[in-house]
KOLMAR-246103 format. One record per residue: residue number from 1; residue in three letters; x, z, y of N, C-alpha, C in turn. Coordinates in steps of 0.2 Angstrom, whole numbers, plus 2048, in hexadecimal, padded with zeros to 3 digits. Each point is the difference from the previous one (the first is absolute). Layout:
BEGIN
NUM:ALA:X:Z:Y:X:Z:Y:X:Z:Y;
...
//
This chain:
BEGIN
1:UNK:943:8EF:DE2:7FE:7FE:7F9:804:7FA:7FE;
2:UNK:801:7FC:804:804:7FA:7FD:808:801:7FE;
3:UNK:802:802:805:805:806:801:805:802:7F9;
4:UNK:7FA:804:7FC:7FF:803:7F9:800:7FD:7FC;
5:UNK:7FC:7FB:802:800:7F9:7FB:806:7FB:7FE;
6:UNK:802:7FE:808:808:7FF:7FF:806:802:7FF;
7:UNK:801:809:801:805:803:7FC:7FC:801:7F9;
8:UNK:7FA:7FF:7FC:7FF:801:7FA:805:7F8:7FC;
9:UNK:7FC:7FC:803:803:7F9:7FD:809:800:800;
10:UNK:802:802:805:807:800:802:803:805:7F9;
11:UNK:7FC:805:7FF:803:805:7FA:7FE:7FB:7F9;
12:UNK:7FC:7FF:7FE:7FF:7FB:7FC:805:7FA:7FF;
13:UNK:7FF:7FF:803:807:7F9:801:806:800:7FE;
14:UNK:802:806:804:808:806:7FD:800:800:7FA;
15:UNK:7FA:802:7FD:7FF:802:7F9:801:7FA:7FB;
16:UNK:7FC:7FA:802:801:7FC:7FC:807:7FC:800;
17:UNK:803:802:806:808:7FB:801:802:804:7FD;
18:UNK:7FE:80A:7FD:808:801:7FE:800:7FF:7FA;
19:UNK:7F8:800:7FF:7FE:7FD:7F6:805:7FC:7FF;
20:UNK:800:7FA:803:803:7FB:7FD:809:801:802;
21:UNK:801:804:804:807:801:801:801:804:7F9;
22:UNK:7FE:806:7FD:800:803:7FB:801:7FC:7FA;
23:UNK:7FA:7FB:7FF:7FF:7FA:7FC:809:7FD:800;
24:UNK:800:7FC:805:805:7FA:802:808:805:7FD;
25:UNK:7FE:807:801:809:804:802:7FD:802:7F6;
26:UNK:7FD:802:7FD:7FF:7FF:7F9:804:7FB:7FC;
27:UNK:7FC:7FB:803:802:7FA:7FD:808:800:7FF;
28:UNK:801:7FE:807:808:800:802:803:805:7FB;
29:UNK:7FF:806:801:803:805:7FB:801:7FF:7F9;
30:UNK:7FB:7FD:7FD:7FF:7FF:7F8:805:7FA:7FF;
31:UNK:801:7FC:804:803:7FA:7FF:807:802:7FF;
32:UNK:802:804:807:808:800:7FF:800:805:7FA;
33:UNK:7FD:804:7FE:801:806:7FB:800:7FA:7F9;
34:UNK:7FA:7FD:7FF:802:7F9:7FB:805:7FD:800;
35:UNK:805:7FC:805:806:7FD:801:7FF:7F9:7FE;
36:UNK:806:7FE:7FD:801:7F9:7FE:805:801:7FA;
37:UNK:7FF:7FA:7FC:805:803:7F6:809:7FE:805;
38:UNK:803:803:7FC:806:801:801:804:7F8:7FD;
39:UNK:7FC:7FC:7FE:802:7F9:7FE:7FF:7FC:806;
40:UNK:7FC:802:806:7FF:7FB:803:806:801:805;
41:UNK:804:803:800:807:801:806:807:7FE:7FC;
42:UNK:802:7FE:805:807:7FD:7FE:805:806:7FF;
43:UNK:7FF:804:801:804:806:7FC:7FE:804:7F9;
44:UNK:7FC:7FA:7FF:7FD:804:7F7:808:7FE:7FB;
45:UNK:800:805:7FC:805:802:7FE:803:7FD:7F9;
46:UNK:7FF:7FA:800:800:7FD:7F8:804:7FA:804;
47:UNK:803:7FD:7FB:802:7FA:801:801:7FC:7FA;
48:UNK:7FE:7F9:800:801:7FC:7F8:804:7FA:801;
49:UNK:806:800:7FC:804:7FD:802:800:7F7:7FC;
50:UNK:805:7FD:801:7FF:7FB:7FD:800:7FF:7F6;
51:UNK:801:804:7FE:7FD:800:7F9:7FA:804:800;
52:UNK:7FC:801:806:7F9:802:7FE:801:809:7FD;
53:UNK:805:801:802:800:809:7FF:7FE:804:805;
54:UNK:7FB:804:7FE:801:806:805:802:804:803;
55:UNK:803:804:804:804:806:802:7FF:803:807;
56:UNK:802:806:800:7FD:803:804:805:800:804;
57:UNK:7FD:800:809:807:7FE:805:801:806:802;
58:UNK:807:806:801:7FF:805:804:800:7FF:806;
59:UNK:801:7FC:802:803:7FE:809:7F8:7FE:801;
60:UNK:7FD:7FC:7FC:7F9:7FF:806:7FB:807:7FD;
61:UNK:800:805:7FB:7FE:805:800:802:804:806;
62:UNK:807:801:801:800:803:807:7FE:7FE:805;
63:UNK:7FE:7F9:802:7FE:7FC:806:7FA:802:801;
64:UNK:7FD:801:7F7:7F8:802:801:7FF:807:803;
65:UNK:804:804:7FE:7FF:808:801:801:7FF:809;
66:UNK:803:7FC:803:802:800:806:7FB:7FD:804;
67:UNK:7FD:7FD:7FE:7F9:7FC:803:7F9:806:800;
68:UNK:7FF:803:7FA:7FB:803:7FD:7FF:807:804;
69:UNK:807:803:802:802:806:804:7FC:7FE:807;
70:UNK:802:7F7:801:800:801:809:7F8:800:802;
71:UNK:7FB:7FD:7F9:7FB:7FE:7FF:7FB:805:7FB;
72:UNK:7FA:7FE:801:7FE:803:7FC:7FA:7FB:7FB;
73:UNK:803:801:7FA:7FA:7FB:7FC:7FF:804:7F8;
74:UNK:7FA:801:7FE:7FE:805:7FE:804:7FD:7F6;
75:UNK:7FB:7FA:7FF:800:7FD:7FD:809:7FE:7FE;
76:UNK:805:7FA:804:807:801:7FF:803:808:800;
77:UNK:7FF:803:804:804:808:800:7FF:803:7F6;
78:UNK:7F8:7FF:7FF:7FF:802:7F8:804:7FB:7FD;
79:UNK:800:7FA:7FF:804:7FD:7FC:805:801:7FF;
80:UNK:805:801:808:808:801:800:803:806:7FD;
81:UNK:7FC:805:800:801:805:7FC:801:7FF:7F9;
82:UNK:7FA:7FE:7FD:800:800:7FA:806:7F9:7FD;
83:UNK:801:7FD:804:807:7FB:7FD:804:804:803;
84:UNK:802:805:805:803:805:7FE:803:806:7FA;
85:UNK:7FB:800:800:7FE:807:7F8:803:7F9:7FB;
86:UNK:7FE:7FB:802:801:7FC:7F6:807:7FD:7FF;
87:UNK:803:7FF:808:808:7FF:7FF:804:803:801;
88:UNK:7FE:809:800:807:805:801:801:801:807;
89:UNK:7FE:7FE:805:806:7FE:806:801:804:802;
90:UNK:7FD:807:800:804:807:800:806:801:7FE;
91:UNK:803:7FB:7FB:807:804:7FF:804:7FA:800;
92:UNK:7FD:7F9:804:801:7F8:801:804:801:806;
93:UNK:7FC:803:806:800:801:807:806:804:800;
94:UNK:805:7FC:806:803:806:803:7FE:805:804;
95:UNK:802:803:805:7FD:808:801:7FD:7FE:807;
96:UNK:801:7FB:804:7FB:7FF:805:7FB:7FC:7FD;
97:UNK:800:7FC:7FC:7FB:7FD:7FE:7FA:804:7FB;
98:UNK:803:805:7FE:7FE:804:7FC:7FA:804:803;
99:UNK:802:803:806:7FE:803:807:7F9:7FE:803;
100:UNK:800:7F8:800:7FC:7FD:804:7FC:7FD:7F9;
101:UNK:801:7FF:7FA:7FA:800:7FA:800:807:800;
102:UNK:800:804:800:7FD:809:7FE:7F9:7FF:806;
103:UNK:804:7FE:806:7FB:7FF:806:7FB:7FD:800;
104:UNK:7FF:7FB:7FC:7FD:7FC:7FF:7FA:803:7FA;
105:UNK:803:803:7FB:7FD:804:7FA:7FD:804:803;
106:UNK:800:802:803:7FB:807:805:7FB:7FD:803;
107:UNK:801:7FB:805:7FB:7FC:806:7FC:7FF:7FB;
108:UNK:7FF:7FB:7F9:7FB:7FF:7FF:801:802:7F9;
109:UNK:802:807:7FD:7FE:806:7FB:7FF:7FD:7FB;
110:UNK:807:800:7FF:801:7FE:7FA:7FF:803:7FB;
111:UNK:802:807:800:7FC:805:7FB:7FA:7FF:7FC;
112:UNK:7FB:7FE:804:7FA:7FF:800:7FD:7F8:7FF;
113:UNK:804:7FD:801:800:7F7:7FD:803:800:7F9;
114:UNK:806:806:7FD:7FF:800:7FA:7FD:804:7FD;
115:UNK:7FB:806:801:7FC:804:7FB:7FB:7FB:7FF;
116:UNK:7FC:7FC:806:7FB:7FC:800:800:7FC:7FB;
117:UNK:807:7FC:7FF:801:7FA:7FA:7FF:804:7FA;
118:UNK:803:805:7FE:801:805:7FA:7F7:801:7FF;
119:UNK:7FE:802:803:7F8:800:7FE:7FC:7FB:800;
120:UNK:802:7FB:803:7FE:7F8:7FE:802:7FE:7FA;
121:UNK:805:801:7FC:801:7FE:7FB:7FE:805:7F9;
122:UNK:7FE:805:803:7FC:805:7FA:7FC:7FB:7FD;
123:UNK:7F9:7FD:803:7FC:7FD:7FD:804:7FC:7FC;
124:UNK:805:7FC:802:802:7FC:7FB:803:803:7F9;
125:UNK:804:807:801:801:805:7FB:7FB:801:7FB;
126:UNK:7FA:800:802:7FB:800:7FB:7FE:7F9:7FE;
127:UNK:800:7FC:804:800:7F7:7FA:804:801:7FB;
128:UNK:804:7FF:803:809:800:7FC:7FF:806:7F9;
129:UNK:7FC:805:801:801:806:7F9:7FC:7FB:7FC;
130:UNK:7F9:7FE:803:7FA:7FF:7FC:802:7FA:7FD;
131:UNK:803:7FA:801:803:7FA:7FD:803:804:7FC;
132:UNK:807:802:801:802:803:7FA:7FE:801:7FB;
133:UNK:7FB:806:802:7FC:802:7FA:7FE:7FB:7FC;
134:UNK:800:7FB:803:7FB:7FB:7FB:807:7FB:7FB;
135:UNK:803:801:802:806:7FD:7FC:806:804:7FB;
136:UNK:7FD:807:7FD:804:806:800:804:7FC:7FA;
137:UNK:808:800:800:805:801:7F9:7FC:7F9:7FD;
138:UNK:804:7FB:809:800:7FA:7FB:806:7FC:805;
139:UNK:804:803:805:804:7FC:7FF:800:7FE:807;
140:UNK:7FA:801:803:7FD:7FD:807:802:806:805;
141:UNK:804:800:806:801:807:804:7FD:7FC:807;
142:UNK:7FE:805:803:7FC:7FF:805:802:804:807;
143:UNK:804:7FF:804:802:806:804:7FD:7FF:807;
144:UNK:802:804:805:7FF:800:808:806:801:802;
145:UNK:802:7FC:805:804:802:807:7FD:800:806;
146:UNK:803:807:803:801:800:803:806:7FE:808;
147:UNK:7FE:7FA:803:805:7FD:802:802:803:808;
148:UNK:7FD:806:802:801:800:807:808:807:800;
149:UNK:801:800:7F6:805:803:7FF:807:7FD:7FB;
150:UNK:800:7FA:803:802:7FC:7F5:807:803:802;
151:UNK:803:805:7FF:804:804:7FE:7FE:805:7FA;
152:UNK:7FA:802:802:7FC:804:7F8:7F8:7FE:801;
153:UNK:801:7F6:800:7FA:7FF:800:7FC:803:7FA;
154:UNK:800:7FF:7FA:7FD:803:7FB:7FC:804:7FE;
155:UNK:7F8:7FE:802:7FC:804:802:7FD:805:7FC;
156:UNK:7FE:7FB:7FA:7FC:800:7FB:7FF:7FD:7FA;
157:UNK:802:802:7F7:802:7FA:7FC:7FC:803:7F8;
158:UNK:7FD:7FB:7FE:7FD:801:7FB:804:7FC:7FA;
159:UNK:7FE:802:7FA:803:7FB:7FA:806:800:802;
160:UNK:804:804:801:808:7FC:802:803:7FD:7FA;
161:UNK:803:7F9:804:803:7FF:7F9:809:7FE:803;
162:UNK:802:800:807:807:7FF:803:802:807:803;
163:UNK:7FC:804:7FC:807:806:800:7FF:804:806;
164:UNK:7FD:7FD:808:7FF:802:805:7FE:808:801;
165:UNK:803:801:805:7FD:809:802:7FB:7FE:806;
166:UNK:7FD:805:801:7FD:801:807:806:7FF:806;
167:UNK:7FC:7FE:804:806:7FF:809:807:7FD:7FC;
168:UNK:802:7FD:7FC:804:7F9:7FD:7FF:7FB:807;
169:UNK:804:7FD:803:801:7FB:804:7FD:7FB:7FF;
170:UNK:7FD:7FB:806:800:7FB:7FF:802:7FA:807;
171:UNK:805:802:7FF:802:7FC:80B:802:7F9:800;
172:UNK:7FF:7FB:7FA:800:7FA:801:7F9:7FF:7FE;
173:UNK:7FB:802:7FD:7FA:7FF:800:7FE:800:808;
174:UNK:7FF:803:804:800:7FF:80A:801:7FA:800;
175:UNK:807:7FC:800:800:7FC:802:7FF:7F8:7FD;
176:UNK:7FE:802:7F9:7FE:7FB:7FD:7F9:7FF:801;
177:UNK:7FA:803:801:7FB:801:802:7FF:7FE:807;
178:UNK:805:801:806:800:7FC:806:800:7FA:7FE;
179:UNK:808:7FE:7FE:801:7F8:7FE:7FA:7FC:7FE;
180:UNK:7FB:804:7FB:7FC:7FA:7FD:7F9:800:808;
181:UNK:7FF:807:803:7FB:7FE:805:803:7FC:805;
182:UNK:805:800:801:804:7FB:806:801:7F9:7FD;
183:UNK:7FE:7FE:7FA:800:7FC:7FE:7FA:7FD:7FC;
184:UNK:7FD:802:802:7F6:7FF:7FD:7FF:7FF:7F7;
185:UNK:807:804:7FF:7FD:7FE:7F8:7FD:808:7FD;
186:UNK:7FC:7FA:7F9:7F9:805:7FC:803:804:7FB;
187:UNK:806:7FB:7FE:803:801:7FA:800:808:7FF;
188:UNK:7FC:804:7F9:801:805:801:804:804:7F8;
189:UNK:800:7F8:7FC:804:802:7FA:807:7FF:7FD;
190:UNK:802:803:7FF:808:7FD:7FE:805:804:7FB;
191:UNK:803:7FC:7FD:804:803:7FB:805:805:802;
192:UNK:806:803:7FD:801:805:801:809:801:7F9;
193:UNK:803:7FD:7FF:805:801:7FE:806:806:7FF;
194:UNK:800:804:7FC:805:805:803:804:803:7F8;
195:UNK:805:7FE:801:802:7FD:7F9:7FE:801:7FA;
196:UNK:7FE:802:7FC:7FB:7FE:7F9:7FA:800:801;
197:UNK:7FE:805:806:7F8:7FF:802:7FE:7FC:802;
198:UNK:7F9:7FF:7FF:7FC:7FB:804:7FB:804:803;
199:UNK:7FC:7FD:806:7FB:801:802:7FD:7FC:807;
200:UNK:7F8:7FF:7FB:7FC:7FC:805:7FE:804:805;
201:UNK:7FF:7FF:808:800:807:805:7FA:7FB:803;
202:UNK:7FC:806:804:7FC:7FC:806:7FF:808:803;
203:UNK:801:7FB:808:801:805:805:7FC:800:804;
204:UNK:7FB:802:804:7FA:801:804:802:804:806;
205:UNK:802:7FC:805:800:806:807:7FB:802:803;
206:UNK:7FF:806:803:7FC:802:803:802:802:809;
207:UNK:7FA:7FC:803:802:800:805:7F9:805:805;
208:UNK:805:806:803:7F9:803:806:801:7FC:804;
209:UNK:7F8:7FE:804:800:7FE:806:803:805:805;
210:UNK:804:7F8:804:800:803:807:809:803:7FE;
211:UNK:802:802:7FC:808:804:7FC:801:7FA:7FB;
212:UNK:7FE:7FE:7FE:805:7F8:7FD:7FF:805:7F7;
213:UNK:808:7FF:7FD:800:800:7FA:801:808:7FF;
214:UNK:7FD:803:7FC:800:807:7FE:7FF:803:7F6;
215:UNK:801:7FB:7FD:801:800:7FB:7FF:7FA:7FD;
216:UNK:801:802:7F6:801:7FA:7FD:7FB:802:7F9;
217:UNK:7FA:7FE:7FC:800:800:7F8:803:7FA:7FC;
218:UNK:807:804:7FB:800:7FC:7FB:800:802:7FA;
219:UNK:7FF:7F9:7FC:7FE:801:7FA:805:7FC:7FC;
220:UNK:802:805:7FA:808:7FB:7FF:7FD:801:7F8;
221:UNK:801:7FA:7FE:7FE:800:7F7:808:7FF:7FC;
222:UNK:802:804:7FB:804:800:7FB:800:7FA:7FE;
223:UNK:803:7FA:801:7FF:7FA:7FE:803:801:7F7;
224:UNK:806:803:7FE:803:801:7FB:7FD:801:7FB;
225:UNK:7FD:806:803:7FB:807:7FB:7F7:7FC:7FE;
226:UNK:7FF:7FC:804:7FC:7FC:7FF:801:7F9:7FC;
227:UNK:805:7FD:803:801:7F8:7FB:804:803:7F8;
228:UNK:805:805:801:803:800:7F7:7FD:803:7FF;
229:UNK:7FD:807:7FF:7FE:806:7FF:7F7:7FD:7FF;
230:UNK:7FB:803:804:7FB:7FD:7FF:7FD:7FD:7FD;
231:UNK:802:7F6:801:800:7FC:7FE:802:7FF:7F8;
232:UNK:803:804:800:803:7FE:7F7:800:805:7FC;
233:UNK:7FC:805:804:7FD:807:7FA:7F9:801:7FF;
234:UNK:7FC:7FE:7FC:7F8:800:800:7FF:808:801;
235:UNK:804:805:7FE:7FF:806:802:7FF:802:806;
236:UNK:806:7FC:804:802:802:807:7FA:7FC:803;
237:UNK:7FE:7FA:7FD:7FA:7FC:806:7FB:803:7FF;
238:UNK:7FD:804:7FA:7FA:802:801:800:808:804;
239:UNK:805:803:801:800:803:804:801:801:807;
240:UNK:804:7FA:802:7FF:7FD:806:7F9:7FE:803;
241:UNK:7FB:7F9:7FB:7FA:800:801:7F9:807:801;
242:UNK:804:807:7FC:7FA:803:800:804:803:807;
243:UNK:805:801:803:800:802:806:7FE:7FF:804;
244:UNK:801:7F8:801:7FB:7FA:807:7FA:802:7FE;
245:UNK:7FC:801:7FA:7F8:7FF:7FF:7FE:808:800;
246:UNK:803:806:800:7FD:806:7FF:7FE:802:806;
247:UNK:7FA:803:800:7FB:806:803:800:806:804;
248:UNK:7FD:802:804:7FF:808:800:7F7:800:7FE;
249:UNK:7FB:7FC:802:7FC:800:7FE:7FB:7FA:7FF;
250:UNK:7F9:801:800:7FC:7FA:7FF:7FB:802:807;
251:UNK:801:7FB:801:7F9:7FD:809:7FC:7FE:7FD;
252:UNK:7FA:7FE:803:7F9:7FC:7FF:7FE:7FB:809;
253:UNK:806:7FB:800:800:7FD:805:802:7FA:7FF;
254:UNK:7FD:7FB:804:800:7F7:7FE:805:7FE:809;
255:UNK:805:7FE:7FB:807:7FC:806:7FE:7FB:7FF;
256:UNK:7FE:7FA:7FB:7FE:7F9:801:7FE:7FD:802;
257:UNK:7FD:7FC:802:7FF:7F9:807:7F6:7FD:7FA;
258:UNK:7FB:803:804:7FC:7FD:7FC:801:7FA:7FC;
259:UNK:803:7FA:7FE:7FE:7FE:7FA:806:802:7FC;
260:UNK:805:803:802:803:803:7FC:7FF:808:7FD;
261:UNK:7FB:801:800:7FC:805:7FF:7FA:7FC:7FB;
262:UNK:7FF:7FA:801:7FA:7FE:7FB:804:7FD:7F9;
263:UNK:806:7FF:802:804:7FD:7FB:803:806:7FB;
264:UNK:800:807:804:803:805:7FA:7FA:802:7FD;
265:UNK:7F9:801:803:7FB:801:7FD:800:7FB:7FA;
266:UNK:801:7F9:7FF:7FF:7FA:7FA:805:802:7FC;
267:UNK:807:806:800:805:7FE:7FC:806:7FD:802;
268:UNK:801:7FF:805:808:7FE:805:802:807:7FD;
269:UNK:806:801:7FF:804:805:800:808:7FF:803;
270:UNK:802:7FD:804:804:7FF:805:800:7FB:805;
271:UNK:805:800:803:800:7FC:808:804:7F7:7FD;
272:UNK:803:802:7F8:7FF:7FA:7FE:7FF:7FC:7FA;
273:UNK:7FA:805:7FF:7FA:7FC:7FB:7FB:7FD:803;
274:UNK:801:7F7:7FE:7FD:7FC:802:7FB:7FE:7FA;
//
């Protein structure tokens, strides 16, 4: 009897060390699959030089594909790829180098790190319509890129007002969007000069976790067609105004902040009627 006892408990014991080995080998598993960001390695692919420019290194992108191969890190490999896809290197790389990035585009599926971003940024496709909408035939263009391809970044473009097509390039937006995260600035507006034109821009990256940068919303306003045009046709401003203010329907829904809700009730009729 004791016997039974002791190979019962003996079986039990097993069971619980291989729980935890199971646990422990889980763990372990999810971690390396996780990885580490591909900035935290001395072969990250960017360099900024002494005017604070950014640019992408091809000798330490190759250093990376050569580390990434020996190793496996889920998180870098997905990144390298897609600053792969954003800076050409397919047709960068000579033909051993070329070799060993394909290699590297297989091990961690690359196929599938770009369809995953393309249907990340659908939702965004639907932001990007619905703003639009609300700004129709005034001058305001509202677009998406797509950045894990800026050769035919150009995802999606409402209100055009710069002529653009669909998949129209954008391959210095990459690296102007690095420069400012490598450089911790907010700044997200800025002029736009291009000979008689103007325009005020602001650019919004969008970053998936864990893959870094994978696209961009901007929003580019006709500075021109709004300061001389607009401005100095009561025609054209009330039709500009009825576009900002126009409807598709009426709600029965209170956005106010309770005393700002007691104050529309007495007659407040704006945010700056004091």
């Amino acid at each position: 009897m004791e016997s039974l006892i002791n190979i019962g408990l003996s079986i039990i014991a097993s069971l619980i060390m291989l729980g935890f080995g199971y646990i422990i080998g889980r763990i372990r598993e999810r971690k390396k699959q996780q990885g580490t960001p591909l900035e935290d390695y001395p072969f990250y692919p960017f360099k900024v030089n002494e005017n604070h420019i950014l640019s992408f290194d091809l000798d330490l992108f190759n250093q990376a594909v050569t580390e990434l191969l020996k190793t496996s890190n889920h998180q870098a490999g997905r990144q390298l790829v897609l600053i792969g896809e954003q800076n050409n290197v397919k047709h960068l790389l000579k033909t051993p180098q070329r070799k060993k990035y394909i290699k590297l585009y297989k091990k961690y599926k690359g196929d599938q790190i770009l369809d995953e971003s393309v249907n990340y940024l659908k939702n965004y496709k639907r932001i990007v319509q619905h703003i639009g909408d609300s700004f129709p035939d005034s001058g305001i263009e509202i677009l998406l890129h797509n950045l894990t391809n800026p050769s035919k970044a150009l995802y999606y473009i409402k209100n055009n007002v710069t002529g653009r097509n669909i998949e129209a390039p954008a391959t210095n937006l990459v690296l102007d969007l690095k420069r400012r995260n490598s450089q911790n600035e907010d700044k997200i507006n800025y002029e736009l000069n291009i000979g008689a034109r103007k325009f005020k821009c602001t650019t919004i990256p969008i970053y998936k976790e864990k893959d870094g940068l994978v696209g961009a919303i901007c929003i580019n306003i006709d500075y021109n067609y709004i300061n001389d045009e607009v401005r100095r046709n009561p025609q054209l401003m009330n039709s500009f105004l009825d576009s900002l203010i126009k409807t598709d329907m009426v709600l029965n829904e209170n956005i106010l902040s309770k005393s700002e809700f007691q104050k529309a009730q007495e007659g407040k009729r704006h945010f700056r009627d004091f």
